[in-house]
N, C-alpha and C positions, 0 to 999 in steps of 0.2 A: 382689259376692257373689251368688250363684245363689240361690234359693228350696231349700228342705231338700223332702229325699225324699216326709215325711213332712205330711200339714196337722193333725195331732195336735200340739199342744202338749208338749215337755214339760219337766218342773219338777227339778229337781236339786237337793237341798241342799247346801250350800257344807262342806266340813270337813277335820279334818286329812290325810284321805287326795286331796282334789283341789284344797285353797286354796293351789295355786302355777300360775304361767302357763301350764309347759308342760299339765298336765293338763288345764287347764278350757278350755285352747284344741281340746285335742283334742277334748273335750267337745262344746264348740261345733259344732264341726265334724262332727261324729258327728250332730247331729239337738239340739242344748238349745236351748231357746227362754227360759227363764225360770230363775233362780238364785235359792234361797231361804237367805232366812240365818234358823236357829232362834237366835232371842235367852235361849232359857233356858240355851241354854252358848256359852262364850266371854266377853272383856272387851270394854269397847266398845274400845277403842284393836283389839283383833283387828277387830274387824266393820268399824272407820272400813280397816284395810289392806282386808279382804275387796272391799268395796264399790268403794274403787280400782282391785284387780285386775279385778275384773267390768269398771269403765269401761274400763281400759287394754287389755285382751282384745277386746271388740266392738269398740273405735277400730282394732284392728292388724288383726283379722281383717274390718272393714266390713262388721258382721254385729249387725242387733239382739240384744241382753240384755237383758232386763228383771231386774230386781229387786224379788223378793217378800219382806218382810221381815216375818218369823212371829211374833208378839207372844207371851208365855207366858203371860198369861192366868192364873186362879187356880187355876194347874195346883197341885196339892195335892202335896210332896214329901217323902219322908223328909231327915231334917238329918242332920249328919254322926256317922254309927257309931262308937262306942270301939274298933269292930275289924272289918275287912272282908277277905271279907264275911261274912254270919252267915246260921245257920241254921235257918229255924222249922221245930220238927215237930209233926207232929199229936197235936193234947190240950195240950200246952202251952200255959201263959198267959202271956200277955208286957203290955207297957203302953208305949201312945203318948202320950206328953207335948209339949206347946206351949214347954215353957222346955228350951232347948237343955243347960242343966248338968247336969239331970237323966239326962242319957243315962249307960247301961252296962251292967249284963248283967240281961237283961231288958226295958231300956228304952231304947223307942228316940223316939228325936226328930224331931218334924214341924214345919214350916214354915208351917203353919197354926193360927194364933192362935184361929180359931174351930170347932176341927173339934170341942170337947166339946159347941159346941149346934147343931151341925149333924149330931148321931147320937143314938141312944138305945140302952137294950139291947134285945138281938134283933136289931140291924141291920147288915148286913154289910159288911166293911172288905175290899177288893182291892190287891193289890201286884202290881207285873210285869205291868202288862196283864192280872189276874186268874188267874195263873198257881198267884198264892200268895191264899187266901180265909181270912179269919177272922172269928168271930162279935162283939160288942158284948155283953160282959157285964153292967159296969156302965159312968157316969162321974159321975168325982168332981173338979171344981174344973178343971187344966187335963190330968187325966191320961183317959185314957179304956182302960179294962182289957179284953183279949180272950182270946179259944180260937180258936187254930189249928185249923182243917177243912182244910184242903189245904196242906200246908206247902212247904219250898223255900227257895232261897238267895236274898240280897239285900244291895244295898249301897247306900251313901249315894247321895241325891239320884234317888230309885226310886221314881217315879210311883205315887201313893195316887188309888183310886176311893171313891165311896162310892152302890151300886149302890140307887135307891129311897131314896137319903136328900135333902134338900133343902139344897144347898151355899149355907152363908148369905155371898155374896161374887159381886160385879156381875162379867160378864164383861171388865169394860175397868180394868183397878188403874193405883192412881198410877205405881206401874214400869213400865209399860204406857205410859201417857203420857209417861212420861220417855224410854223407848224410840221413841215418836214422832217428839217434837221433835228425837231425834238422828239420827234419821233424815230430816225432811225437810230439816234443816241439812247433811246430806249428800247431798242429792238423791233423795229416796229420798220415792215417790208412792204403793208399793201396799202394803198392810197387812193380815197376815192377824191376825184376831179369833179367839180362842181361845174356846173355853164360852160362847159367843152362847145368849142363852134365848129371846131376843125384838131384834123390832125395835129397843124401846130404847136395846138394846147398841150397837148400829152408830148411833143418832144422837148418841150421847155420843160417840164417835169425832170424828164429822166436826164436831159442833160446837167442840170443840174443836180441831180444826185451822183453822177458820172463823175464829176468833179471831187466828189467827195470819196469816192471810190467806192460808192454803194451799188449794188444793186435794187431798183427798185420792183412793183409789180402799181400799175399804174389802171382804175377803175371807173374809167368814162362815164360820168352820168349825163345821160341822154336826155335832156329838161329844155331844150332851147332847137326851135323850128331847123335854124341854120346848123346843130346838133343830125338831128334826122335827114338833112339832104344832106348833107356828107359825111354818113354813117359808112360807107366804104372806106374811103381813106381813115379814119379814124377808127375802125376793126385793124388796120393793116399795123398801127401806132402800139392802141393801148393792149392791154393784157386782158382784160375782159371789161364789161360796160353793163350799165346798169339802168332800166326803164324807171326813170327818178318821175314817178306821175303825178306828183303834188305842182311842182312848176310845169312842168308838158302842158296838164292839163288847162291850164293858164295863161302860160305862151301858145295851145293852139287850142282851136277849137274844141272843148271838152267830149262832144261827140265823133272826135276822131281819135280818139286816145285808145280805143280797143284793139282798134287796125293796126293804126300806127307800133303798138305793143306786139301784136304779133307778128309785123313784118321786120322789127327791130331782132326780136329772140329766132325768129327764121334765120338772119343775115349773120347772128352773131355764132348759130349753131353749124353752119355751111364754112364760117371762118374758123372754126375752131374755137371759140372763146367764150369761158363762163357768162352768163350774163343774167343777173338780180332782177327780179320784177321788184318792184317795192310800189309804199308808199300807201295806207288807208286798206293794208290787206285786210286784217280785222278789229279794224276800229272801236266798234260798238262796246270789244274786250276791252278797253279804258275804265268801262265804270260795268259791264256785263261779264259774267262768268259763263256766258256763251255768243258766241256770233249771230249775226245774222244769216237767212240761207242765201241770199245775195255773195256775201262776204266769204262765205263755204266756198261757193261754185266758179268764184274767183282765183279762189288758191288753186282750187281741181283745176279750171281751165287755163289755165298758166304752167300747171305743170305738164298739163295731155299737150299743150304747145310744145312745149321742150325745154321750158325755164330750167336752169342748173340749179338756183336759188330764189329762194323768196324769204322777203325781210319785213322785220315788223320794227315800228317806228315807236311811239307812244305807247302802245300797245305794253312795251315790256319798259322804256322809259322812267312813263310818270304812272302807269295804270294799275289798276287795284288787284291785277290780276297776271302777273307775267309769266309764272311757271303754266299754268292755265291756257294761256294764248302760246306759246311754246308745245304743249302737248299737244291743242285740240289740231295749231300748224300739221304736226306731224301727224298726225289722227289720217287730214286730209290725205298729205299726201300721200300714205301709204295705201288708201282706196282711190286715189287718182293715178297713183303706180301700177295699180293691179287691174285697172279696167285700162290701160297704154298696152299696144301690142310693142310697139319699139316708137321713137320718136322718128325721125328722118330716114328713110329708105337709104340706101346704102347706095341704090343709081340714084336720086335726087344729087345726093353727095357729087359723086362722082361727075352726074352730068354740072353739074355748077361749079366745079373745080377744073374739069376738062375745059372748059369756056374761058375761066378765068388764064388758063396755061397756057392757050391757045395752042400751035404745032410741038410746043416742047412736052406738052403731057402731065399728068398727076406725078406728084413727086415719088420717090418709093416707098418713104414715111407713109404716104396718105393711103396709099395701096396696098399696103401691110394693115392699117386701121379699118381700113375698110372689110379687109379678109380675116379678121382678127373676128369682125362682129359678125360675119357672115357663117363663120364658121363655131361662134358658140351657141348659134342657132341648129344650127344644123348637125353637131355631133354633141347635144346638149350636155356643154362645159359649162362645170359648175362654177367656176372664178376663173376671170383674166390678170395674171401677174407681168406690170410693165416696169421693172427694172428702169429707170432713169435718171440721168445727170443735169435734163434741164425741165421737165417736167411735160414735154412737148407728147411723149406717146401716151399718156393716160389721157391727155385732154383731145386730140383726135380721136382715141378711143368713144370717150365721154360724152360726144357732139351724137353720137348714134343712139343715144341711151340704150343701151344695152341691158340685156335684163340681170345678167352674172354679175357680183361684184370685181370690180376693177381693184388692186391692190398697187398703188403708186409706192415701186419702194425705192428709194433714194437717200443717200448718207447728207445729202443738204437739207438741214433745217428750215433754210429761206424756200425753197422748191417745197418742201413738207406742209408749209406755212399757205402756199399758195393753193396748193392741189387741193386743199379744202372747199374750196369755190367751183369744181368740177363735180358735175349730177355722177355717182356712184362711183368714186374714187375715193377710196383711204387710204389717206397717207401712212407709210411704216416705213421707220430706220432701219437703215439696210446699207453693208456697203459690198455694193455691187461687185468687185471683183476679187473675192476668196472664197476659198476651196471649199467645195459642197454646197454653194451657192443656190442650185436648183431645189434640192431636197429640203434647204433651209428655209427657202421660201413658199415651198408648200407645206409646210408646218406651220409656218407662220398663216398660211392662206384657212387651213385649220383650226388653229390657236382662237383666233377669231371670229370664227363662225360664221365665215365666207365662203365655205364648202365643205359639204360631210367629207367625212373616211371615206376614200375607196371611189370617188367621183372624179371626171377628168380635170384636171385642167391644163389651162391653155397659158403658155409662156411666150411675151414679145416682147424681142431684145433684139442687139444691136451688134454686129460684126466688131466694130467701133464707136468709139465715144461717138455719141450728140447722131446718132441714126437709128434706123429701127430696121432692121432688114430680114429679120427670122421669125418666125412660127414653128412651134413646137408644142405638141400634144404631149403632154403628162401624162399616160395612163395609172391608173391605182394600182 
């Protein structure tokens, strides 16, 4: 299998319009690098096929898939309607109850046990991605009474915000951890965290897998204000994080969401860690067999920022057009790759890492990554090969977008699994310490079509396990 057009990442969600071979192979083939399964819908016996298919697809087409498995988090829902769907108008009062019997005309049912002390009156209740808004008049016991401000249709199982109120509920719930364990019993290493507030979140994760003796890779989405001011401590946690903009854009002011996006993917490329724009990338490919130019220049400029990945929701889900929205994805990025001279300056780096060091200095890992990219500029090396055992030197690499392909080659399947979420890094099995190592892995660097015959490249490894401390020029 060749190397993809594109060194963009991108993320697919699995569903009923592509969970069968032929499509997701087309998929594949089109530019997917990463296949996410959203666990708020579906059975697990669906997701245990899903996951199958994903393995059985990259074995037949000898094409990495990684599997991102989305965790739902205390995503706040309506329960099931006496009639769908229904319709709030403006000035009407209706009433959100916690006890499912209660539901019927006027009352509707939520799935959230604590949402009457998690509001007061005066505080505003969002449905539909804030589509529909209503005020918090009173609450009494488990019901909580409102006035429609912006009214509109809705149905069971319809995403509830609560915009400035404080969600009393951790981002990581027992069903969450249930969804875990069923996932790493199926193979399954990378995990995206829902309503992350703090570091915390992500270490309740991984301890909990630590028990079990797994290792996990753990994927912050970023959707909640208290998410955003403590996006440092929480880079230093998870393994890479992801610009979730359907909630952001509703937990915070929908006109700061471009900012906020780019200072997120800034923070998380200076950290070293992948990080996903998502969320309404190209929509309109639901029921169009093209985008909007809006929708276009979104992807571009997400990628000229420095996104590792970008994911499509619906899009490849329910929509009429998934191999389609997968191509035109890669379409972009490959004319938003080619108008990028590099992403992050190599001093940027250095000086925000020098800062963070303070008198102890950049590590030697980081100063080898740093000179790694400095110098496939400048002696123009055709591929970077990073030999690794925890996947740490492709992804400092990777923070610099680099224009060479990065070759992560590593005899860990779970590292292999991971480094798919890193901008220009392909994963290849490889076990690092046997004879003719170097020559093997420029054949391999070949085989691929990561570099012609007879071009340099550049090899960073390690004196010793779990470091990176050499540079060495390939010549042809």
């Amino acid at each position: 299998m060749k190397l993809p057009g594109q060194k963009t990442k991108i993320v697919a969600t699995l569903g009923p319009a592509s969970a069968n071979e032929r499509t997701l192979a087309a998929m594949a083939r089109a530019g997917l690098s990463v296949v996410r399964l959203n666990m708020s819908h579906g059975s697990l016996e669906s997701h245990a096929q899903n996951i199958r298919l994903v393995r059985r697809v990259a074995e037949r087409l000898k094409k990495p898939l990684s599997i991102l498995m989305d965790l739902p988090g205390p995503k706040i829902r309506l329960g099931k309607l006496a009639q769908e769907p229904i319709s709030l108008k403006r000035g009407e009062e209706i009433v959100f109850t916690t006890r499912s019997r209660e539901a019927g005309q006027g009352v509707i049912p939520v799935d959230f046990k604590r949402l009457p002390q998690s509001v007061k009156p005066g505080g505003l209740i969002y449905l539909n991605d804030g589509f529909i808004q209503l005020k918090v008049l009173s609450v009494r016991g488990p019901q909580v009474r409102c006035r429609v401000l912006v009214g509109g249709q809705t149905r069971s199982r319809k995403g509830m915000n609560l915009p400035g109120s404080k969600v009393l509920a951790g981002a990581v719930t027992k069903r969450d951890l249930e969804f875990v364990d069923f996932g790493l019993k199926h193979g399954v290493v990378i995990f995206g965290v829902s309503f992350v507030e703090d570091a915390e979140d992500i270490r309740r994760l991984k301890s909990h897998c630590r028990r079990s003796g797994k290792t996990v890779y753990a994927v912050a989405k970023i959707e909640r204000p208290e998410a955003v001011a403590n996006l440092g401590g929480i880079l230093k946690e998870a393994d890479a994080v992801m610009v979730a903009r359907g909630d952001l854009g509703v937990e915070i002011p929908i006109h700061r969401v471009p900012v906020v996006q780019k200072e997120i993917v800034r923070q998380a490329n200076v950290a070293g860690r992948p990080v996903i724009t998502a969320t309404q990338m190209l929509l309109s490919m639901v029921d169009s067999i093209r985008p909007t130019r809006a929708e276009a220049a979104d992807v571009a400029n997400a990628i000229m920022d420095g996104t590792d990945a970008v994911m499509l929701s619906e899009e490849t889900a329910v929509g009429r057009y998934p191999v389609r929205a997968v191509a035109m994805m890669a379409a972009i990025a490959r004319d938003a790759e080619g108008h990028r001279e590099q992403g992050l300056s190599a001093g940027e780096v250095e000086t925000a890492l020098r800062e963070a060091a303070g008198h102890d200095g950049i590590s030697i890992e980081d100063a080898v990554s740093l000179a790694a990219v400095e110098m496939q500029k400048s002696l123009d090396i055709g591929c970077i090969l990073a030999p690794t055992r925890t996947g740490s030197t492709p992804r400092r690499i990777s923070r610099l977008k680099p224009k060479a392909w990065v070759l992560g080659l590593s005899a860990s399947p779970e590292i292999r699994e991971f480094m798919q979420l890193s901008y220009g890094v392909h994963p290849v099995r490889f076990q690092t310490r046997k004879t003719g190592g170097v020559s093997e892995m420029a054949n391999d660097a070949v085989r691929l079509g990561a570099v012609r015959k007879g071009r340099r490249v550049l090899l960073a490894e390690g004196s010793a396990g779990g470091t990176t401390d050499i540079l060495r020029v390939i010549a042809p």
